[in-house]
N, C-alpha and C positions, 0 to 999 in steps of 0.2 A: 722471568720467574725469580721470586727472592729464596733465599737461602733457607728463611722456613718453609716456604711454601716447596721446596725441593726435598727439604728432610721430612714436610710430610707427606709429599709423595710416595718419599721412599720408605716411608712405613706403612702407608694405605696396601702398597705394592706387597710388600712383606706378610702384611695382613690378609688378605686375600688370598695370595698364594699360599696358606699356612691354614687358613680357612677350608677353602675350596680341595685341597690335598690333604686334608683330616675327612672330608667325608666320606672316600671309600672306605678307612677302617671304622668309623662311624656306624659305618651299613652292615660291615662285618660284625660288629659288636651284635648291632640290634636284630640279627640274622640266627644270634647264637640262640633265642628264646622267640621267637614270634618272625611267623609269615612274613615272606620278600610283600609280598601285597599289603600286609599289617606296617610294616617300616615305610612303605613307602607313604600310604594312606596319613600315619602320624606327622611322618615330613612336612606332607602337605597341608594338612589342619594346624600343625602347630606355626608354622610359614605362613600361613592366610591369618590365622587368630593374630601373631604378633605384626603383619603389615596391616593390620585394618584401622587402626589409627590416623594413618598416612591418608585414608579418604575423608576425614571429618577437619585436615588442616586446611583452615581459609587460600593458603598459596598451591593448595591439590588439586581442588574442587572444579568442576566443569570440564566436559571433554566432550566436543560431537564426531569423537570418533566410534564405528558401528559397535556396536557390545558384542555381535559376533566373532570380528576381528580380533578383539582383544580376545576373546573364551578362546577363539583358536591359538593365539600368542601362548596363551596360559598354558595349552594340552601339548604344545608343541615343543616349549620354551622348558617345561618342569614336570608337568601329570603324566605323559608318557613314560620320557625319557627315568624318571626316579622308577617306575614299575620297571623298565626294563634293565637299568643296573642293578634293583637288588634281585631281580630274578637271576640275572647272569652270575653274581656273586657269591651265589647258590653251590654253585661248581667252577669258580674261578677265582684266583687273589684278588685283593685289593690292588695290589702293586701293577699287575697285569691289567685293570682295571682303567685306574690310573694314566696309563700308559696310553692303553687305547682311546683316552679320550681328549686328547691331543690332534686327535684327526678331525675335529671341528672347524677351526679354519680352511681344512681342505674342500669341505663338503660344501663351506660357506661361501667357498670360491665357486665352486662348480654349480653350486645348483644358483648362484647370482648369474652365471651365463648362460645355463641352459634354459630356468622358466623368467627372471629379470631383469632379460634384456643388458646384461652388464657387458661391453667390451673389456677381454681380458687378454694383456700383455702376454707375450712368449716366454717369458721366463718367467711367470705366475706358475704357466701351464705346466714348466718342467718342474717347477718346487712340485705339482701336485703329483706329477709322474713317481717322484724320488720320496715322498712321504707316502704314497700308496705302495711301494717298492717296500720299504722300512711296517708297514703294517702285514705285506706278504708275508715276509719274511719272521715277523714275527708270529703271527697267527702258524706259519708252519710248524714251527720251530717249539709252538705249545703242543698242537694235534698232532706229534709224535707221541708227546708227552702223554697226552688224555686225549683220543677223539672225540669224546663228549664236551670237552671246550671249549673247541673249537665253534662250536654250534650257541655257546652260552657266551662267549668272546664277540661272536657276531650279534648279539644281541647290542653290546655294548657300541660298537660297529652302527646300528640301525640309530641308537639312542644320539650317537653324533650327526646321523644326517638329520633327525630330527632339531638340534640344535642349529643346523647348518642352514635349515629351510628358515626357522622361527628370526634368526638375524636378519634376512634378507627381508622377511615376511614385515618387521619391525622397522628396517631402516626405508622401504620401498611404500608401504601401506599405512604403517602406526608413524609416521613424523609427525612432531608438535605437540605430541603429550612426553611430559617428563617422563624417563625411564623407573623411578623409584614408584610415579600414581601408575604407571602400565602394569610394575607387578604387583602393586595392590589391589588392581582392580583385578585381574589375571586369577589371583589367588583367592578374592572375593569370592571368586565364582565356582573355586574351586573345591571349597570347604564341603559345599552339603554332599556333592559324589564320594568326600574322604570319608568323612560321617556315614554313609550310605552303605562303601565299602566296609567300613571296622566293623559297622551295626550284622553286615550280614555275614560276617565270618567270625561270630560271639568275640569281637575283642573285648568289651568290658567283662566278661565272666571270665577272663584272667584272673589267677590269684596275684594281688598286687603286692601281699605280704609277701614277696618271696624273690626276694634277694638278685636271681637272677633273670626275672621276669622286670622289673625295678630297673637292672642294668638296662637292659634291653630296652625299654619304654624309654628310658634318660635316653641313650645313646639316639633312639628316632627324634627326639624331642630336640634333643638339640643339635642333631643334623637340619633338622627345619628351621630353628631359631637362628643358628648360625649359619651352615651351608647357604640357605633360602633367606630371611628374611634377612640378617645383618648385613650379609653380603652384599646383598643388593639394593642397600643405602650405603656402604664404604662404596662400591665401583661406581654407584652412583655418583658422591662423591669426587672418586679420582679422574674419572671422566670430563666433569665439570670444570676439574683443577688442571687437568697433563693433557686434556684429548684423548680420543679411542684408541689412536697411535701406539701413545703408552701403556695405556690403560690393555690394549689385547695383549700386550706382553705375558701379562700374566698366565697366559698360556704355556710358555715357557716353563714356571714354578712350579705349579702342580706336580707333574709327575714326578718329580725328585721328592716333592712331602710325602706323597702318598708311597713310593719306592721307600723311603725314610722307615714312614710308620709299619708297612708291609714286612720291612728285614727286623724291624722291631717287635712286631707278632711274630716271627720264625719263618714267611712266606721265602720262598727261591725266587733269585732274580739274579740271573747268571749275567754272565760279562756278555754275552750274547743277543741277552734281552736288550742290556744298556748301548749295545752296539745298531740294535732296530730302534731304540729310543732315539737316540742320536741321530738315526737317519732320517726319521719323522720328523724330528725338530729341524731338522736342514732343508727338508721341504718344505716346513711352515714358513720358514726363513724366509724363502725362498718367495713367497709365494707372498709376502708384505713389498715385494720389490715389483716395479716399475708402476703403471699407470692404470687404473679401474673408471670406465666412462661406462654413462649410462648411453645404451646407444636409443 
């Protein structure tokens, strides 16, 4: 690897982590004026509107993989999992948000051995022991806090096995189409249910004059354009350039942006949390070591 192609690694990296950890207060913002189902619905329209390009480029074009497959990649990978963060975020920080979504690689462990046949090493298995250990502990450690969190925490909880299924689903089913035309097509399909959705819950009779409806519209819009569509031409990108290797790192970053941005809205996030944060992260760790065969 040369020295630029390392320095722009390490800014794709930087990017992404800084991306991807701006979108839970993102969701917070657009939370402040319009429906967890309204934010999520704009994410998604505005993510499919700005990847639709990517299908009319000559180097995209063609794929005989099932259209099914990919719709499900789509509902699995982003149309879910967005409805059910900003429902959770309804009655939970961003930062705590954040946090919990760090448990992706765990799930993406587990459920590659349970339904695709993945052999998994011993000490994969304890990373996932000690990062489930670091989400107990933190989930408890909220629902003293607010029992009703606990219940909106676990949403966020479901929204990672959902990611943790669409990996497997992607690396097992979807090989051979590029990752950038997957979620163009993914999100192609995903536009008229957005549409479908805003249409039947009067989003356009918003007043658009109005300042904080404006904020909130901005803030989905460009959770979609950034969070969803940029991102996933930069990791596309870093992928190409460092391997998935490096590229999953980014796992890592996230919850320090979104923790960042959180203590920057006024959210609590005790030494306590950052001590189940830590233990999460030492399972993931964990859980990148020894050997993953397809049995």
């Amino acid at each position: 690897m040369t020295t630029a192609n390392s320095w722009e690694n390490s800014l794709l990296f930087l990017l992404l982590s800084l991306i991807w950890g701006s979108s839970f207060i993102l969701m917070k913002w657009g939370l402040s004026q319009l429906s967890p189902y309204e934010v999520a619905s704009m994410r998604m329209l505005s993510g499919g509107i700005l990847l639709l390009p990517v299908l009319f480029t000559r180097s995209e074009q063609n794929t005989n993989k099932p259209s099914g497959l990919i719709l499900l990649s789509g509902l699995l990978g982003s149309f879910f999992p967005a409805y059910l963060f900003c429902i959770a975020e309804t009655k939970i920080d961003s930062a705590l948000a954040g946090t919990l979504n760090a448990l992706t690689p765990l799930f993406t462990l587990i459920l590659g051995s349970l339904f695709f046949h993945k052999k998994i090493a011993l000490v994969k298995w304890i990373g996932v022991i000690i990062g489930f250990a670091g989400m107990c502990l933190l989930l408890a450690r909220n629902s003293r806090i607010d029992t009703t969190a606990l219940y909106y925490a676990l949403l966020i909880v479901l929204a990672t096995f959902c990611y943790g299924l669409n990996v497997n689903l992607v690396a097992t089913r979807l090989q051979g189409i590029s990752p950038l035309r997957l979620a163009a097509l993914a999100f192609a399909y995903l536009i008229p249910p957005s549409l479908l959705i805003l249409w039947r819950l009067g989003f356009f009779r918003h007043d658009f004059s109005d300042s904080g409806t404006l904020k909130a519209v901005g803030a989905s819009v460009l959770l979609g354009f950034g969070g969803t569509a940029i991102a996933s031409v930069l990791y596309y990108r870093l992928i190409k350039q460092a391997g998935t290797l490096y590229a999953s790192l980014v796992t890592y970053g996230i919850p320090f942006v979104a923790i960042g941005w959180g203590l920057l809205a006024g959210e609590q996030f005790t030494l306590l949390d950052a001590g189940c944060l830590l233990i999460i992260l030492g399972g993931v760790w964990l859980t990148r070591k020894g050997p993953v065969k397809q049995t």
